[in-house]
C-alpha positions as CSV (number, residue, x, y, z in Angstrom):
1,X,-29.2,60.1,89.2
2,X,-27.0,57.4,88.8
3,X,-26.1,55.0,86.1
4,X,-27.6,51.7,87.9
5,X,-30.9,54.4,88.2
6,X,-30.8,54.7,84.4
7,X,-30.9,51.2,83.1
8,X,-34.5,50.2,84.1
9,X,-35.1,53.6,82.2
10,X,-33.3,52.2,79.3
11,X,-34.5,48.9,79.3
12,X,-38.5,50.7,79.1
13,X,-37.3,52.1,76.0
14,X,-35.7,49.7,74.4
15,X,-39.3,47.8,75.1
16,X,-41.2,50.2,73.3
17,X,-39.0,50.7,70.3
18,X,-39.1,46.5,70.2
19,X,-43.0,47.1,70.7
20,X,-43.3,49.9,68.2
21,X,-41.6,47.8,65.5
22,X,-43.7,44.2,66.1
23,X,-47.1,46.1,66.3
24,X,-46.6,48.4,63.4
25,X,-46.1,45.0,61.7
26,X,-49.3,43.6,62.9
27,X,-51.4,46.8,62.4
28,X,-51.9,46.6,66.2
29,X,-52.4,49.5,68.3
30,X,-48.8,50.9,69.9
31,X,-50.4,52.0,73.2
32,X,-52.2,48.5,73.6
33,X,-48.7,46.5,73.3
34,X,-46.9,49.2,75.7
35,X,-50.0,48.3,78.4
36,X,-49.7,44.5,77.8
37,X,-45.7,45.0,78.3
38,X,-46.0,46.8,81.2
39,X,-48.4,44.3,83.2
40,X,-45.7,41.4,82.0
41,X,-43.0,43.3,83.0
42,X,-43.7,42.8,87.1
43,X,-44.0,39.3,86.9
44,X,-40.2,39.3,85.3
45,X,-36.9,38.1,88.1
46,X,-35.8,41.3,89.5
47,X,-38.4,43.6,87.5
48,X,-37.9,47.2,87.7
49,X,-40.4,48.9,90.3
50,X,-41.0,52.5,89.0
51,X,-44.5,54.1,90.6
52,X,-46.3,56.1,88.6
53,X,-47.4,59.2,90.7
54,X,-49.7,62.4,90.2
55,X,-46.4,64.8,90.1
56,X,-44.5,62.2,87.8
57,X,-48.0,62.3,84.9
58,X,-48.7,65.9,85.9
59,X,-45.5,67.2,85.6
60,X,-43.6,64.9,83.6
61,X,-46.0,63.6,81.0
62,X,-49.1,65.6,80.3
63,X,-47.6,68.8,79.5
64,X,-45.5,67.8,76.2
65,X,-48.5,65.6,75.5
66,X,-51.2,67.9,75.5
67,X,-49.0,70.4,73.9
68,X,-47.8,68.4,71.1
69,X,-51.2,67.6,70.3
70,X,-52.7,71.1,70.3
71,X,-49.5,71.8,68.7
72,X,-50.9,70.0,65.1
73,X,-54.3,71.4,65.3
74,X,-55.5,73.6,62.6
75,X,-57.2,77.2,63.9
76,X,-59.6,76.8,61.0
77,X,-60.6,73.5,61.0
78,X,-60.6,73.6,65.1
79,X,-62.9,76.6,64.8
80,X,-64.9,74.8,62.6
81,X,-65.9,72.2,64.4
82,X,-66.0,74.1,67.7
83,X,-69.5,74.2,68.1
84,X,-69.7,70.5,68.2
85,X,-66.2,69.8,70.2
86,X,-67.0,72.3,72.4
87,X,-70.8,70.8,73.3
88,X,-69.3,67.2,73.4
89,X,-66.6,68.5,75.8
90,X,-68.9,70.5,78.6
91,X,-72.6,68.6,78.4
92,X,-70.9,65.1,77.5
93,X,-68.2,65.5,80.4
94,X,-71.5,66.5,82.5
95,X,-74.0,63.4,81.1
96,X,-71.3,61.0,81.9
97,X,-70.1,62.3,85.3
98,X,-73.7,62.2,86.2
99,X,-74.4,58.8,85.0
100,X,-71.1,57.7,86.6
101,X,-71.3,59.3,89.9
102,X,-75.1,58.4,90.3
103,X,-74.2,55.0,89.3
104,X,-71.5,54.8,92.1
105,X,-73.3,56.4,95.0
106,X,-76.4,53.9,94.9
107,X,-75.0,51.0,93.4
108,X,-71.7,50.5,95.0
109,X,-72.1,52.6,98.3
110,X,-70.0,55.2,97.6
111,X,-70.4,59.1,99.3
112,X,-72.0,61.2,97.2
113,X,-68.3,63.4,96.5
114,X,-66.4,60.5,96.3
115,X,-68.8,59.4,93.2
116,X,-69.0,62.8,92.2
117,X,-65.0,63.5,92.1
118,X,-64.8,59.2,90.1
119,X,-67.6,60.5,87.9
120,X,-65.5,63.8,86.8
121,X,-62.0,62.2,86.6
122,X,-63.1,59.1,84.5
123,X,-65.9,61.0,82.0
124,X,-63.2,62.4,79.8
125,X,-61.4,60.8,76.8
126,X,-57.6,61.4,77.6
127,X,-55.9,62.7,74.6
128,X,-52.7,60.3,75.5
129,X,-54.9,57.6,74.7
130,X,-57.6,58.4,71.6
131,X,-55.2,60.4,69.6
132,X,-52.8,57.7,69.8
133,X,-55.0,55.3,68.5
134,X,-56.8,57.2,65.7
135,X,-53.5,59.1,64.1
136,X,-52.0,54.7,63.9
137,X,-55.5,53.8,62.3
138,X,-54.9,56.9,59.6
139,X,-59.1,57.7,60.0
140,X,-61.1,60.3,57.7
141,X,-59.6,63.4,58.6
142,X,-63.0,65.1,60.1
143,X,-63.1,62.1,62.1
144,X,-59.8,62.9,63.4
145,X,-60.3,66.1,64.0
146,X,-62.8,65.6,65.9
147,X,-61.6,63.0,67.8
148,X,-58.6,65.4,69.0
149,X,-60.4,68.3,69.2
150,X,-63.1,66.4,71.5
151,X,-60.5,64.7,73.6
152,X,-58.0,67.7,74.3
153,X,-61.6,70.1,75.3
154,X,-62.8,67.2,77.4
155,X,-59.1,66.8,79.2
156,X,-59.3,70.8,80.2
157,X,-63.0,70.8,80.9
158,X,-62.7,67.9,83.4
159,X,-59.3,69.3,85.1
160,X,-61.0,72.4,85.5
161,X,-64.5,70.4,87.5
162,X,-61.5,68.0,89.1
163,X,-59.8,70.9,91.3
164,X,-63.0,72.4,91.7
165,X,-64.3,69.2,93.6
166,X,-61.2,68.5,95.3
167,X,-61.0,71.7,96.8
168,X,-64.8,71.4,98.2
169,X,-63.5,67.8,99.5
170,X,-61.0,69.7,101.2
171,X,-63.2,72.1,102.8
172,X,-63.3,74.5,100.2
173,X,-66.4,76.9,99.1
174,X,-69.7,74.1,99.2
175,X,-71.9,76.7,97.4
176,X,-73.2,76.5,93.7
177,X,-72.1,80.3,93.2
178,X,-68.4,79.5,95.1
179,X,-68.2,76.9,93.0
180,X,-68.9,78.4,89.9
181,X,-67.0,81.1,90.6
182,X,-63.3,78.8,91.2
183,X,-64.5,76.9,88.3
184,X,-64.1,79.8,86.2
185,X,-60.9,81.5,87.8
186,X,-59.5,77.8,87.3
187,X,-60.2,78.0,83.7
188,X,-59.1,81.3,82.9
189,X,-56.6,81.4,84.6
190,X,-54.9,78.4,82.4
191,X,-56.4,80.2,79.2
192,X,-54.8,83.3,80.0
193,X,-51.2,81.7,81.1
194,X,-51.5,79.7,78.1
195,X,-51.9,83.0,75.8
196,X,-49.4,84.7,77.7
197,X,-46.5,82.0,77.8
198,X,-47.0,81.4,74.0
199,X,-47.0,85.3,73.1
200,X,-44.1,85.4,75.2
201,X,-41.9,82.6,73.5
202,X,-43.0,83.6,70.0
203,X,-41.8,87.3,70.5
204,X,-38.3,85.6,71.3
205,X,-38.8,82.8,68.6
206,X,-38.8,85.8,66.1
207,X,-35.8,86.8,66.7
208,X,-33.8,83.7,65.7
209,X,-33.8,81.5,62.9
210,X,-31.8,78.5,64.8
211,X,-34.0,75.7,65.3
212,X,-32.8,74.3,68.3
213,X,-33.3,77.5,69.9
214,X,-36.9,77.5,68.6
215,X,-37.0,73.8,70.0
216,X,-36.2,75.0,73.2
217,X,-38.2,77.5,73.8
218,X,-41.5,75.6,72.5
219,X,-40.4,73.3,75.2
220,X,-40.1,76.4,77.9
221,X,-43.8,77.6,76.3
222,X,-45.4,73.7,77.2
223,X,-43.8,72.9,80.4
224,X,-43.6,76.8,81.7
225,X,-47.8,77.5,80.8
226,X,-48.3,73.9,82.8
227,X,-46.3,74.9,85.5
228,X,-46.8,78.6,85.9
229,X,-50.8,77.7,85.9
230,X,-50.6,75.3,88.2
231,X,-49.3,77.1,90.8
232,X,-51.5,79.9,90.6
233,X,-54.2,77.7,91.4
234,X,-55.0,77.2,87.4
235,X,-55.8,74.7,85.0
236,X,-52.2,73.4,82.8
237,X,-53.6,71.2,81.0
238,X,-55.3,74.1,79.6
239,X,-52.4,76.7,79.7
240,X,-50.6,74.1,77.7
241,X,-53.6,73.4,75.4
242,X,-53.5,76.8,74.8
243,X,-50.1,77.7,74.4
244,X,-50.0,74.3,72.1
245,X,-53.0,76.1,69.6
246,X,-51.1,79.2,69.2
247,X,-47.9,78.4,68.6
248,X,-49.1,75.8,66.2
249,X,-50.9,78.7,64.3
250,X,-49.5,82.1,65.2
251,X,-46.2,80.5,65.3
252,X,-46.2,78.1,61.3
253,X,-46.7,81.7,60.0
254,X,-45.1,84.6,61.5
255,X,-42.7,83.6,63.8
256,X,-41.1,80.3,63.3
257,X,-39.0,80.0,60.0
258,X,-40.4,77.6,57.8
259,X,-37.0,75.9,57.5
260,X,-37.1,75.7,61.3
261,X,-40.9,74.1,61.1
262,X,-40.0,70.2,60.2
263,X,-37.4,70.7,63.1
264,X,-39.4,71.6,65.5
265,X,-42.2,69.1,64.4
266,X,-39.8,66.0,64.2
267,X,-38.7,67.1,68.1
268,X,-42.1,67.3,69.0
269,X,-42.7,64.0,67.5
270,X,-40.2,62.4,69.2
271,X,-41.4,64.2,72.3
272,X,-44.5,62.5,72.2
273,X,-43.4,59.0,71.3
274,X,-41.0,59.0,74.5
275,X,-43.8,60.9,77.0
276,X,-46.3,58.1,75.7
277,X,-44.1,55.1,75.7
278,X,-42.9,55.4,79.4
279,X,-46.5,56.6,80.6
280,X,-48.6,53.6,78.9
281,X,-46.1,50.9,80.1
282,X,-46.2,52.5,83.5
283,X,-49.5,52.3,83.1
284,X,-49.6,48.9,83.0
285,X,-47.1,48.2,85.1
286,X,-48.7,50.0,88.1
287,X,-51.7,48.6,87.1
288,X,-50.4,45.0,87.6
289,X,-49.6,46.1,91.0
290,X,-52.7,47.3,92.2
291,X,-54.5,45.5,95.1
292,X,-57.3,45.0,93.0
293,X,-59.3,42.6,95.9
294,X,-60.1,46.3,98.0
295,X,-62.3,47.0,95.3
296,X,-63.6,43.6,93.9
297,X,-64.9,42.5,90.7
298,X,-68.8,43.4,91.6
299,X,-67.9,47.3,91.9
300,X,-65.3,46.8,89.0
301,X,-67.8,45.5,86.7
302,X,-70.4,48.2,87.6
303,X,-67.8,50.9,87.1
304,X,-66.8,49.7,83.7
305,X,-70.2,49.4,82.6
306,X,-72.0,52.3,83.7
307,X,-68.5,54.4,81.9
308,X,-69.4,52.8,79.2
309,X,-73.1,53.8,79.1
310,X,-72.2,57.5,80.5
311,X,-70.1,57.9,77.2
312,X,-73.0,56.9,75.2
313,X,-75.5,58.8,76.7
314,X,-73.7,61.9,76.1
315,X,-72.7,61.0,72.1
316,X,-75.9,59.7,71.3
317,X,-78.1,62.2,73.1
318,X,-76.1,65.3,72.0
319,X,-75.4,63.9,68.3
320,X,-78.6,64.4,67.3
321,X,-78.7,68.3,68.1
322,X,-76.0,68.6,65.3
323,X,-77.8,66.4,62.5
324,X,-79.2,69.2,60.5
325,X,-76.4,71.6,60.5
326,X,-72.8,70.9,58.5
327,X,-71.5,69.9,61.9
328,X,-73.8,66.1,61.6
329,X,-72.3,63.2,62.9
330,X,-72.9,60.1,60.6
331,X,-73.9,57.0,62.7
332,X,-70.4,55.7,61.9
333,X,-68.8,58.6,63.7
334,X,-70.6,58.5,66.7
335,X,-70.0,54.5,67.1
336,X,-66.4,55.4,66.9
337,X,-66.7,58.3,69.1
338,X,-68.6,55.9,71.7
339,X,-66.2,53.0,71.5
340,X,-63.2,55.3,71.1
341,X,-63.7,57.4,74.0
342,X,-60.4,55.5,75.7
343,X,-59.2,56.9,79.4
344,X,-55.4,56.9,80.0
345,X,-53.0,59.4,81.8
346,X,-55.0,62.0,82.7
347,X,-58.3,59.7,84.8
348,X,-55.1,58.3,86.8
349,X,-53.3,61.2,87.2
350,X,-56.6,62.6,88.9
351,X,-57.2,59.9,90.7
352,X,-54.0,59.9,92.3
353,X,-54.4,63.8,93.3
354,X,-58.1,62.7,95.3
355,X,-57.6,64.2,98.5
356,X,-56.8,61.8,101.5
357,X,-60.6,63.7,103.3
358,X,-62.1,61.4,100.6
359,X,-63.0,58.3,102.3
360,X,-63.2,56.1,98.8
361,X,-59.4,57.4,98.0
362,X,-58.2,54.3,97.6
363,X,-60.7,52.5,96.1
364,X,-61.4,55.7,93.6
365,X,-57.8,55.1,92.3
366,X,-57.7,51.2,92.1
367,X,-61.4,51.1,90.4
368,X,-59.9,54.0,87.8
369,X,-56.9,51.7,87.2
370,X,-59.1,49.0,86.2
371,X,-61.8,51.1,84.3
372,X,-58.1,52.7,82.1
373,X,-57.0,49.0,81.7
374,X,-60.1,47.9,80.2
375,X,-60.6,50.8,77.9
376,X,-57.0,50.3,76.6
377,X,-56.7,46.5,76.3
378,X,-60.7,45.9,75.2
379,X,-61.8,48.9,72.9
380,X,-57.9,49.7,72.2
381,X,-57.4,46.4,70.4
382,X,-60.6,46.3,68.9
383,X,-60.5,49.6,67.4
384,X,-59.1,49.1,64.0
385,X,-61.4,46.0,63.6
386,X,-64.4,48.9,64.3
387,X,-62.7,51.8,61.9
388,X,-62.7,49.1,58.7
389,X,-65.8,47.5,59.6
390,X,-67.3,51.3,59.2
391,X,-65.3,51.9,56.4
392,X,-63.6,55.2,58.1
393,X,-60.4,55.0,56.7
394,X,-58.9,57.6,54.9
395,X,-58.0,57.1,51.3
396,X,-54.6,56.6,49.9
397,X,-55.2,60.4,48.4
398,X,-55.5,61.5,52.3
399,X,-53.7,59.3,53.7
400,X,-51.0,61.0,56.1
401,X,-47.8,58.3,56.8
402,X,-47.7,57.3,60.5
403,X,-45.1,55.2,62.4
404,X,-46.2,53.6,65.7
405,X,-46.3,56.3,68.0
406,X,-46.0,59.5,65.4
407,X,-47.6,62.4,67.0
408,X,-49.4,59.8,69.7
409,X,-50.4,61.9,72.8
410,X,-52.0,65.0,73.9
């Protein structure tokens, strides 16, 4: 790489610290002005052009994302709110991926996999985008929670149905038991690599007290589980998910020094604010560049709305399965769910791994580009209006401090 290579690299992150400053001054959301930057940014003399690929988000992004995110979670109050999370993240991934890819196939002509494959990809609410949003708007912290714990079950559930759709595109098993059956050898395949990767690293972390070692190898435990479970044909979003949970947990108390603990937080932090600064004005910046006449504003509209009403159909029909246990959801929570279910990294980073047998590649990708531009720029920057109007906000007693971008990602 050399130095003429690095200053567009530069100049993006100069962009986002300018961008972090001005919107944390206008209680805007930070991933909403890193988006709006990024579709300005092509129309600048001699703009930078930097793609944004599967392998770059897959790769590159997701995995310190994810794990950062599981990372904070609390076992308990994870475990807690399992039942619900855990409900939310298989049937609601399935209501909306069903609304979505009925939606597509008989309204816009699609095939049925190529609806069915948009339909999975777009259902979930990418971690890189809601907890970015709800940590800036400092909401009630069983909100949050279950915001995150929503978003990072919904992010494994649908990479696990994503390579299990893409393989039957590619002429892999067609039968309900052969699916089933890669479904769950993709899923524990990433929950045992996770496990195993995190037990690994915290036997080492245990020996040492130097918290850049410890840094390290947390780094080693995210992108290793990603990496290792890929390749074995699992899911790593859901190795590093895993490996994320435990370390955060096993790790705090019996492996990594508590000295060593801010350290290794503060990295993490910073981490997250650079994977999610580049990714969101990528983003937007790809986004910009799209060829958005293949798909026209008829099938664009349809796909935006008929998200939209998949999301709700599976908060407002599962909700309600919830409302006499201690896991109810007020009508304030599942508004915000709803409206807060934002799609970032993880829809595009799908939709750029559809298999070239699909015959709606192309305009699966530049339909999901539109659909993450619209939940970003619309129901991003009208979030905080919807948190205060519902009077969601944490109190001064809970409230956690936050700079634009602290702990934003998944």
């Amino acid at each position: 790489m050399t130095g003429d290579s690095l200053i567009p690299i530069g100049a993006l992150l100069l962009v986002a610290c300018l961008i972090a400053i001005v919107t944390r001054r206008l209680g805007l959301p930070y991933i909403v002005g890193l988006v709006v930057a990024g579709i300005l940014i092509p129309f600048l003399p001699n703009a930078p052009q930097l793609p944004l690929s599967r392998d770059l988000i897959f790769e590159g992004f997701l995995p310190p994302l994810v794990f950062e995110a599981a990372l904070q979670l609390e076992w308990k109050r994870f475990r807690r709110e399992l039942p619900l999370t855990l409900t939310l993240a298989l049937a609601g991934v399935a209501i909306a991926a069903g609304i979505v890819a009925a939606g597509m196939h008989y309204l816009a002509g699609w095939s049925l996999i190529g609806a069915a494959i948009f339909g999975v990809l777009i259902a979930a609410t990418d971690p890189v985008s809601v907890i970015a949003s709800f940590r800036e708007l400092n909401a009630e912290p069983r909100l949050r929670m279950v915001v995150e714990s929503e978003s990072l079950l919904n992010d494994a559930v649908v990479a696990v149905a994503f390579a299990v759709l893409a393989g039957i595109a590619a002429g892999g098993a067609t039968s309900f038991p052969g699916a089933i059956a890669e479904f769950a050898w993709t899923a524990l395949v990433g929950l045992g690599v996770g496990i195993a990767a995190s037990a690994a690293v915290l036997a080492v972390v245990g020996r040492t007290s130097d918290p850049l070692v410890e840094i390290a190898l947390t780094t080693i435990a995210a992108y290793g589980s990603f990496l290792i479970a890929e390749r074995l044909h699992g899911s790593g979003v859901l190795a590093s998910l895993t490996a994320g949970l435990v370390i955060g947990n096993v790790g705090w108390s019996r492996a990594i020094s508590p000295a060593s603990r801010k350290h290794v937080e503060i990295a993490w932090d910073f981490l997250a604010f650079l994977a999610n600064s580049f990714v969101f004005i990528l983003i937007g910046m790809n986004t910009a560049e799209q060829p958005l006449q293949i798909v026209g504003l008829a099938v664009a509209g349809i796909a935006i709305l008929l998200v939209l009403a998949g999301r709700a159909a599976s908060i407002y029909a599962l909700a309600p399965l919830f409302a006499r246990t201690r896991l109810r959801l007020s009508g304030a929570y599942q508004h915000i769910l709803f409206w807060g279910g934002l799609r970032g990294a993880l829809a595009l980073a799908l939709a750029l791994a559809v298999p070239a047998s699909v015959a709606e590649r192309w305009p699966i990708i530049i339909t999901a580009f539109i659909v993450v531009a619209f939940s970003i720029l619309v129901q991003g920057l009208t979030m905080p209006w919807l948190v205060r109007r519902l009077g969601v906000c944490a109190s001064d007693s809970e409230a956690t401090p936050a700079i634009a971008g602290e702990r934003a990602g998944g």
